[in-house]
N, C-alpha and C positions, 0 to 999 in steps of 0.2 A: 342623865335623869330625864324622864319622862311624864310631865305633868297634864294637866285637860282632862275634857273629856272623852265617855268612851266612845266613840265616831271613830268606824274603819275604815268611813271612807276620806277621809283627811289625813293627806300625808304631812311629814312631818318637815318643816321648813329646812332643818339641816338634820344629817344624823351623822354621828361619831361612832364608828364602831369602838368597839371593849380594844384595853391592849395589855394584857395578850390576848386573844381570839378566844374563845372557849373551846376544847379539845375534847372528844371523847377517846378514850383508850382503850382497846379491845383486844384482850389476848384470845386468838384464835385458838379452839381446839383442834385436837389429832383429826389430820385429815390427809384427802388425797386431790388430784387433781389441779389443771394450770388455771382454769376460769372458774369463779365461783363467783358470786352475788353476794351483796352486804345488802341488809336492810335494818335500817335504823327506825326505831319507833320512839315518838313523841308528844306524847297526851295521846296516844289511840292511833296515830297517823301515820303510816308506814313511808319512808322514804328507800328506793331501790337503787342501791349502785351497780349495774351490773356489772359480769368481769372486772371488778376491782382489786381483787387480789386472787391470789394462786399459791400453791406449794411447791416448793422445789422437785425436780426431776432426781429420780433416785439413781445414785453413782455407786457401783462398786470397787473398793478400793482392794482388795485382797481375796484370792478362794485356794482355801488348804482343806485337803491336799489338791495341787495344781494339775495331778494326774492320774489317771485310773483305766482300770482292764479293759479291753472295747466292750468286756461283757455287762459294765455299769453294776446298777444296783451297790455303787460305794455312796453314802454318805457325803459330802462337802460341805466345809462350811462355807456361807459367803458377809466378807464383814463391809460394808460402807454406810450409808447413810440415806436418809427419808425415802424408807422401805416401808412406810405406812402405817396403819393401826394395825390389830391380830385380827378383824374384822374382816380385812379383807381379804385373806390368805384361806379363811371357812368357806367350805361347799356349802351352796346355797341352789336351790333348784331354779338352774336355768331353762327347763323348757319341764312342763308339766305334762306335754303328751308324749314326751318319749322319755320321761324320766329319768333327765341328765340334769347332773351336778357336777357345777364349777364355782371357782372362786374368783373372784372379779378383777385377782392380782393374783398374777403367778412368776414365773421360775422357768425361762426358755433356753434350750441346751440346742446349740448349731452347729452342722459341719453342710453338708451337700441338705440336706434335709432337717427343719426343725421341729423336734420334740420338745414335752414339757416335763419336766420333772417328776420322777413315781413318786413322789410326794415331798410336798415344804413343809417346813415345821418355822413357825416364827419365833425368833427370839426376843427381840426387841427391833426398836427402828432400826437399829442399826446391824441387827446378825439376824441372818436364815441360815436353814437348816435345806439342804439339797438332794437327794437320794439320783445320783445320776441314771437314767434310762442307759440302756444298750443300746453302741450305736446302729443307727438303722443300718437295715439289708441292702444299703443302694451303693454304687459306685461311690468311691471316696478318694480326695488327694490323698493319698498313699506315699509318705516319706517309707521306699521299700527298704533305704538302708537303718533306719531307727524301727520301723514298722510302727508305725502311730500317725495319729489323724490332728489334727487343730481343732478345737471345737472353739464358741464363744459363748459365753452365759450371757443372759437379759434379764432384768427382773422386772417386770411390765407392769407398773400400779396404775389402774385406770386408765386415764389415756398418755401417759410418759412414760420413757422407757429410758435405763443409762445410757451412755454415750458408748459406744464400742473403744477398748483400749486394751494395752496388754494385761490391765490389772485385772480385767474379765476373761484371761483366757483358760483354756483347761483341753489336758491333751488327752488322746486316747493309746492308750499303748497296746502290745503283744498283737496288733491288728495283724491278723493274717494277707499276705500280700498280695491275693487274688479279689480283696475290696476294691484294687485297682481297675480290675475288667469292666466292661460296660456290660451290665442287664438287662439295660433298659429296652431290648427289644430282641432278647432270645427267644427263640423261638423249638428248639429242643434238642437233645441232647448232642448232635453234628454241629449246631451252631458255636460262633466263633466265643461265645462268651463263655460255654462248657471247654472249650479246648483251653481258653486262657483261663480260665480257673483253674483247672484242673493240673495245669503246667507248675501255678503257681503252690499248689496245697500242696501238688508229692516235694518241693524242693522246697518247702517249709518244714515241712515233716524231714526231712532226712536232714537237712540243716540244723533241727533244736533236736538230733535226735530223739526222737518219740519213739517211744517204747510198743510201736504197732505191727512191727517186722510186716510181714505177708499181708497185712492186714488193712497197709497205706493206701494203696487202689481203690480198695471197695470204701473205705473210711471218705474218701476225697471224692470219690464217684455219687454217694451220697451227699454229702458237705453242698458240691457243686452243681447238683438237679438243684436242690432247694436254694441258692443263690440264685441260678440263672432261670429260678421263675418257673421252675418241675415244679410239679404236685408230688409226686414221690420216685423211687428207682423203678416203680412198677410200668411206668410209663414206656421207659425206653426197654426195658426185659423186653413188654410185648410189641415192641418194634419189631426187635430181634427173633421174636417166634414168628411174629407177620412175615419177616425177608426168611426165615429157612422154611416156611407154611408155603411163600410161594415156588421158594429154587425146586420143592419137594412136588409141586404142581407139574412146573416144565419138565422138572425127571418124569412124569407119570407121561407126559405125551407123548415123548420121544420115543419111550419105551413101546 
C-alpha cells in the first residue's frame, strides 16, 4: 500500500514487491523464424525485448512415397512439424525488375546439385505437398547395381531449415548408369565423358531389353551429345564431313 503525495521525486523508504509477481501471458501467433522481438505496451509506452523468443526449426518426420523415377514430376508427400503458415509457401514478387516470384519458404530436393521443388502445396503445419523435379543432368553417386541416386529433402522456412536424417531421405530410381560419367568438362564428342556414356546407355539398353533393336547407337549417340554438354548430334555429323572435306583435299593434291 502506497500512501502520500504525488512527488516523483521521493523514493520510497522501503518497497515490497506483489507475491506473486504480475505476469502477462501472450499466446504467440503462426509464425516463422528463430529471433523475433516482443514489445510490450503500457499506458502508450512501448517496452522492446529483443530476440526473446523464436519458433522451432521445422523437422521432417516421414515422405511417401520414399522413391521416384529420376524423371520426377511425382508428387510426395512430406509429414512433420513447424512448417509455418500457408503464407509462406505464396509467390510473392521478389525482384520487380526482372519479375521474379518466390516464396520466402520452400521445399529443397538434393543429390550432387540442389533443386527446389516444381511446386509445394501446403497442407497444414505439419504436411506439404512436394512435386519432385528431375534429377539434374550432372554426374551422380550412381548405386550401378540398384540404379538409383540418394537424394535429401529440406524444408527451408525463413532462416531454419530440418536437421538432415533418414526420415528426410528420398531415392531416385531407374537412373540410367552413365549419370555416373563426369561432364563436367567435356569437351566433344572423342572426349572421355561421350565414350563412358555411351558404354554405359547401349549395356543399359540391352540389359532391360529395350525394344530399340538397330536403333540403340543412334538412340544413345543422341542421349549422350546432350549429357556430355552437345548442343545437338549436329555437332559432331559436321565433324565428320570436316575430316572426309579434308582426306578429299589431300586426295585432290596427290592427284
Amino acid at each position: 500500500m502506497v500512501s502520500g503525495t504525488n512527488n516523483a521525486d521521493t523514493l520510497c523508504a522501503d518497497w515490497v514487491p506483489p507475491n506473486p509477481i504480475p505476469a502477462i501471458v501472450c499466446i504467440a501467433p503462426p509464425g516463422v523464424g528463430s529471433f523475433q522481438d516482443l514489445t510490450v505496451y503500457w499506458h502508450g509506452v512501448a517496452t522492446v525485448q529483443s530476440h526473446s523468443y523464436g519458433y522451432n526449426a521445422p523437422a521432417i518426420l516421414s515422405v511417401s512415397p520414399n522413391s521416384v523415377d529420376y524423371h520426377g514430376m511425382t508428387t510426395v508427400t512430406i509429414l512433420g512439424r513447424n512448417f509455418g503458415p500457408q503464407q509462406q509457401y505464396q509467390k510473392v514478387l521478389a525482384s520487380r525488375y526482372k519479375f521474379t516470384w518466390q516464396a520466402p519458404s520452400q521445399v529443397l530436393v538434393s543429390t550432387r546439385k540442389q533443386l527446389p521443388c516444381q511446386s509445394v502445396t501446403w497442407v497444414s503445419d505439419s504436411k506439404l505437398l512436394c512435386q519432385v523435379p528431375p534429377m539434374p543432368l550432372v554426374r551422380q553417386n550412381v548405386n550401378t547395381q540398384e540404379r538409383s541416386v540418394k537424394a535429401t529433402l529440406t524444408v527451408q522456412v525463413s532462416n531454419q531449415r530440418n536437421r538432415i536424417s533418414l526420415s528426410a531421405s528420398l531415392l531416385y530410381t531407374n537412373v540410367p548408369s552413365f549419370y555416373s560419367c563426369n561432364n563436367e568438362r567435356a569437351t566433344g564428342a572423342s572426349s572421355d565423358c561421350f565414350k563412358c556414356c555411351r558404354n554405359f546407355c547401349i549395356s543399359d539398353a540391352l540389359s532391360t531389353g529395350a525394344p530399340q533393336q538397330g536403333y540403340i547407337y543412334s538412340s544413345c549417340d543422341k542421349t549422350c551429345y546432350s549429357y556430355c554438354s552437345q548442343s545437338s548430334p549436329a555437332r559432331p555429323i559436321l565433324r565428320r564431313l570436316l575430316q572426309v572435306y579434308s582426306k578429299l583435299r589431300e586426295l585432290q593434291k596427290r592427284l
